[in-house]
N, C-alpha and C positions, 0 to 999 in steps of 0.2 A: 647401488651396485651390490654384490653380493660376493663370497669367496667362494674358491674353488678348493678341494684337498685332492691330495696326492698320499696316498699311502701303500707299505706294502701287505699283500695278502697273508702271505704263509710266512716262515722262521727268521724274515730279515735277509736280506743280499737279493733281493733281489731285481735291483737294478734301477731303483729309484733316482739317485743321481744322472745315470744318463738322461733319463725320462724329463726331471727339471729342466738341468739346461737345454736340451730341444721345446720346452713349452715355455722357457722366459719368456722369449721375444712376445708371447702373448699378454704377459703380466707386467703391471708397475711393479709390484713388490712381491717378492720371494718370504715367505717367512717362516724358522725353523721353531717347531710349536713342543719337541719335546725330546726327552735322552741327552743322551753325554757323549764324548770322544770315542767310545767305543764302536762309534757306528762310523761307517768309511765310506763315502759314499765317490764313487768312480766315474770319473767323465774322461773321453776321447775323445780329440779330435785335433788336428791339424797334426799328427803323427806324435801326439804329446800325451802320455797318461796322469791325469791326475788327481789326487784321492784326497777328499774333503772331507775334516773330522768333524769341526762343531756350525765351520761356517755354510750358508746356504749356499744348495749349488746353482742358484743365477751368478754366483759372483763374477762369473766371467761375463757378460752379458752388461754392453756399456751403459744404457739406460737404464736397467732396475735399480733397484733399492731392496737389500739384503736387512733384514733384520732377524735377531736371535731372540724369539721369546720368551716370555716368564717362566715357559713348560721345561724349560733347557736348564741342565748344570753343566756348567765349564769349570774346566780345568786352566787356569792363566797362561800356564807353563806350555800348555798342548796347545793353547793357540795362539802366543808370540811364537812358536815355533812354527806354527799353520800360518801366520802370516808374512816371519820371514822367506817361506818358500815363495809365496806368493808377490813379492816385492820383485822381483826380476821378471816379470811380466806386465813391468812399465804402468799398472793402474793403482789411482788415489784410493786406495780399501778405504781409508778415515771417511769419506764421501760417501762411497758404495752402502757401507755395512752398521748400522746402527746396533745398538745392544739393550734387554732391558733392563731397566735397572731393578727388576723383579726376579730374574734369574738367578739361581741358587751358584755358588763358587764351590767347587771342589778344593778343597785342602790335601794338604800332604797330610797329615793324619789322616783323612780321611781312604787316604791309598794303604795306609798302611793296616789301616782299620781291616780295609776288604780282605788284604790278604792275610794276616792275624786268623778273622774269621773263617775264611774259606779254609786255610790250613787245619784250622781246627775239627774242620765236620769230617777228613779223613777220605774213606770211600763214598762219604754220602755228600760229596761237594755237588754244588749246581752248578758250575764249569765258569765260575765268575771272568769276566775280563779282567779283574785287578784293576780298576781304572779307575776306582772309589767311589763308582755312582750308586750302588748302591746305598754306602752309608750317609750320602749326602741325601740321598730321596729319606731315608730315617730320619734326618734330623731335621727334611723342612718336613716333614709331617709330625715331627716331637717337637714343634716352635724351638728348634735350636739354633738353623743353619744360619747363614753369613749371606747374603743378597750381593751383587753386581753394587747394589745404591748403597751398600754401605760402605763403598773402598772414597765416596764424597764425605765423609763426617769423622770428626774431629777422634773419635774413640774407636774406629777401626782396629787397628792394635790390641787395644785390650779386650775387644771382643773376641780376636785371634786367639790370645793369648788363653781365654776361659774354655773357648770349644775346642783348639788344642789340646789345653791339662786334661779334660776329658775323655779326647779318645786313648791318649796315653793309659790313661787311667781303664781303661774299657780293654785296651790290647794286651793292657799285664792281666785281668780276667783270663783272657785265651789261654797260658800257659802254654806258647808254641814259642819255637826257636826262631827271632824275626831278624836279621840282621839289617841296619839301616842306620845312616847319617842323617836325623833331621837337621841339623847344622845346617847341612848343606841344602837339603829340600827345602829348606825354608829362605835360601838366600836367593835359590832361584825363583818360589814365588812371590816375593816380593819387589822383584825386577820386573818379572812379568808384571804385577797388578801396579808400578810405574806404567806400564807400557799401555796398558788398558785405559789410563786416562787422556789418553791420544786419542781415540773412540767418542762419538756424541753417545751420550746415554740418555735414554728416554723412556719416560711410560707408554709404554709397547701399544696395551688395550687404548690408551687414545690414540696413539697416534695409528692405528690401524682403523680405527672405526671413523677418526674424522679422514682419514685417505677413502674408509667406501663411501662415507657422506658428500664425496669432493669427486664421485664417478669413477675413481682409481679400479684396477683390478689388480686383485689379489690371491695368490697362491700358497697354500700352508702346506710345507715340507715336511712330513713323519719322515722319523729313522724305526730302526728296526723291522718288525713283522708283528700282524695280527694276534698269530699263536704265542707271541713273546706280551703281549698286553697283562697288566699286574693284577686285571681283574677276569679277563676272557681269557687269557693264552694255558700252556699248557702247566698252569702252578704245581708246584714252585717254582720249577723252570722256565724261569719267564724274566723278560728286562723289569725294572723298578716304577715303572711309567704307564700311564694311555698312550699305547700307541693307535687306538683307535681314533674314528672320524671324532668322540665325542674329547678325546684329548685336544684335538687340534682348538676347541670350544673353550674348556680350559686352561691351556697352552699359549692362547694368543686372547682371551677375552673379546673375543666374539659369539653373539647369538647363533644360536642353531636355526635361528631362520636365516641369518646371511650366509649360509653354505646351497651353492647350488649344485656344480657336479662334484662326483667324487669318484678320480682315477686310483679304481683298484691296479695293482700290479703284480705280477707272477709270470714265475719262469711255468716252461713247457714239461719239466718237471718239479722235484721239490729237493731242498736240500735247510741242512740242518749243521747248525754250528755247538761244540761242547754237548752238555749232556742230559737226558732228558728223552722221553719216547719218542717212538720214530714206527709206525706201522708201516709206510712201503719203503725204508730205505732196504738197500741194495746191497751184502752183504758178499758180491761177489763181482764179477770179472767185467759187468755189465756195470756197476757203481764203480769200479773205478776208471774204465772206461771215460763214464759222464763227467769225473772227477778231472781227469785231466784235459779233457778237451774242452769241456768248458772254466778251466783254469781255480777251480773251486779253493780258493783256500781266503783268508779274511783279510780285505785290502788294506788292516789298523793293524789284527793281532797276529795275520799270517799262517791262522789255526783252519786247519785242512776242513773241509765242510763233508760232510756227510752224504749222500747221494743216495733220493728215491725218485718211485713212479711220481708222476703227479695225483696228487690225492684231493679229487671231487669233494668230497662227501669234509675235510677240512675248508676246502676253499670255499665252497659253499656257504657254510658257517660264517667265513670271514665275511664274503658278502653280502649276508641279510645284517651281520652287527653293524656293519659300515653306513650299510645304504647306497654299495657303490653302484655308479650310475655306469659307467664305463671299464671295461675291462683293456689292460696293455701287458702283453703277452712277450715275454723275454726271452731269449737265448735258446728259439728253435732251432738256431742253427748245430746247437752241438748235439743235439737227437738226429743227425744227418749220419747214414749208415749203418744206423740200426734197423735190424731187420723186421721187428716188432716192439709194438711200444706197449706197454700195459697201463691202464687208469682205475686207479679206484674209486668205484663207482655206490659203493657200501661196506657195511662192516659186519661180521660174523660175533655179535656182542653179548659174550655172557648165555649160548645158547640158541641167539635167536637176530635173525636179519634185521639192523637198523640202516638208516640213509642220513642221520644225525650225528652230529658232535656231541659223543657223553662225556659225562664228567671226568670218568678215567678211563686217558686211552695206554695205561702201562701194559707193555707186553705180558699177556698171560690173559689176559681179558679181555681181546679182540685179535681179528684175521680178518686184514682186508682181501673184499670181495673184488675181483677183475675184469674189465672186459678190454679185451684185445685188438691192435690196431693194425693196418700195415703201416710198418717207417715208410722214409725216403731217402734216395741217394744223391738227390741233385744238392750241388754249391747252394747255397741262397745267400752267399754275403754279398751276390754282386744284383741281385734282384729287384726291381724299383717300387712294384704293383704288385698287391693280391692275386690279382688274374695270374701271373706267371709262375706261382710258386706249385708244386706239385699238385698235385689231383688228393693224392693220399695226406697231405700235410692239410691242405683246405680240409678235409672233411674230418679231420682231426681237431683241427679251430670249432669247426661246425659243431659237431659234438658236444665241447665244452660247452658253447653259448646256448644249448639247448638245456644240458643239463643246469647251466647257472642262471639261465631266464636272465642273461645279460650280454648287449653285442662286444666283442672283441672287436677294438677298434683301433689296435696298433699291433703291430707284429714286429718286437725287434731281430735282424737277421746278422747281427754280429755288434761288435761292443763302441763303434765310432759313430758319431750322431749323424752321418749320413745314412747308415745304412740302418734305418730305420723306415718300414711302412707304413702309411696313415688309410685309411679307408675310409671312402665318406660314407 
């Protein structure tokens, strides 16, 4: 058998969790290959909204099996808290959700670290979540961090203890005003990393490869977005991780030949969280418009998202690094009433028309180029079939898969996993 990925295209949010739990029932095993708490990912359905930080979003879905990969850093605290929520919905999680014991642990210095840091760079901050993933991706790439497998062995503790004095030692560097109780951050995660030994913990890359040797299917959950990737997206502004097809590879220790489809995902336009360039955001009455009707703000941090056109000539990009086989198209519905939609379809770069993603798209250095659509007015949250959806909105899909030389083979038309189109 082989795995499937799920990823998103452009800056993160864009609706990946709904997308999951609609294609569990297809999968044995859901499994989240990379990022931290800062990613929120949003499911609806039975009139109940619910926003999943670290764990996979099958977990509702009574037959799967949830696993959090090696590619993943958790936070303990964020997720005995993510699992208390999830206790009053009557399911055995310890059953469900496996962990591996190759996943890197976020520390409370390590929160403290981020923002230390980020305070320090002033105007020139990268819009961090403060969530500590960053410096946890630092220290397992500096052989320092703390693994999942090591809250089993006897000297935990004092390995806490030495990579602690360290960040302390790093956060008096910054010379910024940090107020905080590790007292207390630290009594909380030690409560939590009790709580985590209620959990099976496993080596993840077998226990995935003998599930595709045994016929299983398998699904690898990304967080964030393409353009946030720590080697493709738009550096420095970018998450700490692969969030591309080739992370999910190292994320879960799986071969790149056992990947077969790869569901890209994008809204019907584009939006952007914190700070960092933005070529078609929306800078007026028409972005915030999109902002409020499609409820734009971060289901974790609460931080207003940003609103532009949809940008081709990015998304495109995303889809040749991926190799996505499949496109699923989100949140047409709040492009409803607009009386014209604009795409860009190229950029105006340094003098001269390109159809590529360069290397710097900071304002002053490019103008995207446009071609222009008619919107539409009709409802579509209550629409079941392609066929029924406007004239002008179909040739808008059309468009897209022409320019991405990929079919568009889902259309989400509002945020509850009914209202969602499949097209064979």
């Amino acid at each position: 058998m082989t795995a499937d990925l799920l990823l998103g295209l452009q800056w993160g949010d864009e609706g990946k969790g709904k997308i999951v739990d609609v294609l569990t029932k297809n999968y044995d095993i859901i499994a989240r290959f990379q990022g931290g708490p800062n990613a929120g990912h949003t499911l609806e359905f039975d009139g109940i909204k619910h926003v999943l930080r670290t764990i996979p979003s099958g977990i509702f879905h009574p037959n799967a099996i949830n696993i959090i990969g090696n590619g993943v850093v958790m936070d303990p605290v964020v997720f005995a808290k993510e699992i208390e929520g999830l206790q009053k919905f009557s399911m055995d999680i310890t059953k469900k959700l496996l962990l591996s014991r190759k996943a890197h642990l976020i520390l409370p210095t390590h929160r403290l670290l981020d923002a230390a840091s980020e305070a320090a760079k002033g105007k020139a901050k990268i819009g961090s979540t403060l969530k500590g993933i960053g410096p946890t991706y630092m220290d397992k790439t500096g052989r320092n961090g703390l693994r999942i497998g090591d809250i089993e062995l006897p000297d935990f503790q004092q390995k806490y203890e030495q990579l602690s004095q360290k960040h302390l030692q790093m956060i008096d560097f910054y010379q910024v005003d940090l107020q905080f109780n590790l007292e207390e951050m630290e009594q909380e995660f030690f409560k939590a990393i009790k709580s985590l030994k209620a959990f099976t913990l496993i080596d993840s890359e077998v226990y995935i490869n003998q599930a595709l040797k045994e016929g299983k299917s398998v699904l690898a959950e990304g967080a964030q977005g393409s353009l946030l990737d720590v080697d493709f997206g738009t550096y420095p502004y970018v998450t700490s991780s692969n969030t591309t097809a080739a992370g999910a590879c190292t994320g879960l220790g799986i071969a790149p030949n056992k990947v077969k489809k790869v569901y890209g995902i994008f809204k019907a336009y584009t939006t952007r969280v914190g700070s960092g360039p933005f070529p078609t955001e929306l800078l007026n009455e028409i972005g915030q418009t999109i902002a409020k009707v499609g409820n734009e703000f971060g289901s974790v941090t609460g931080r207003a998202r940003r609103c532009g056109w949809l940008d081709l000539v990015a998304l495109k990009y995303a889809v040749e690094i991926n190799g996505v086989t499949e496109l699923y198209m989100m949140k047409g519905d709040v492009l409803t009433g607009l009386t014209e939609l604009n795409v860009c379809t190229a950029y105006q770069y340094r003098g001269e028309k390109i159809s590529h993603f360069p290397f710097n798209i900071e304002e002053g250095n490019l103008e995207p180029i446009y071609e222009t659509f008619t919107g539409w007015n009709q409802d579509l949250t209550g629409i079941k079939t392609f066929e029924n959806l406007p004239d002008s909105m179909k040739k808008y899909i059309s468009f897209i898969e022409s320019y991405l030389e990929v079919p568009v083979k889902v259309i989400s038309v509002g945020p509850d996993r009914t209202q969602t189109i499949f097209r064979d």
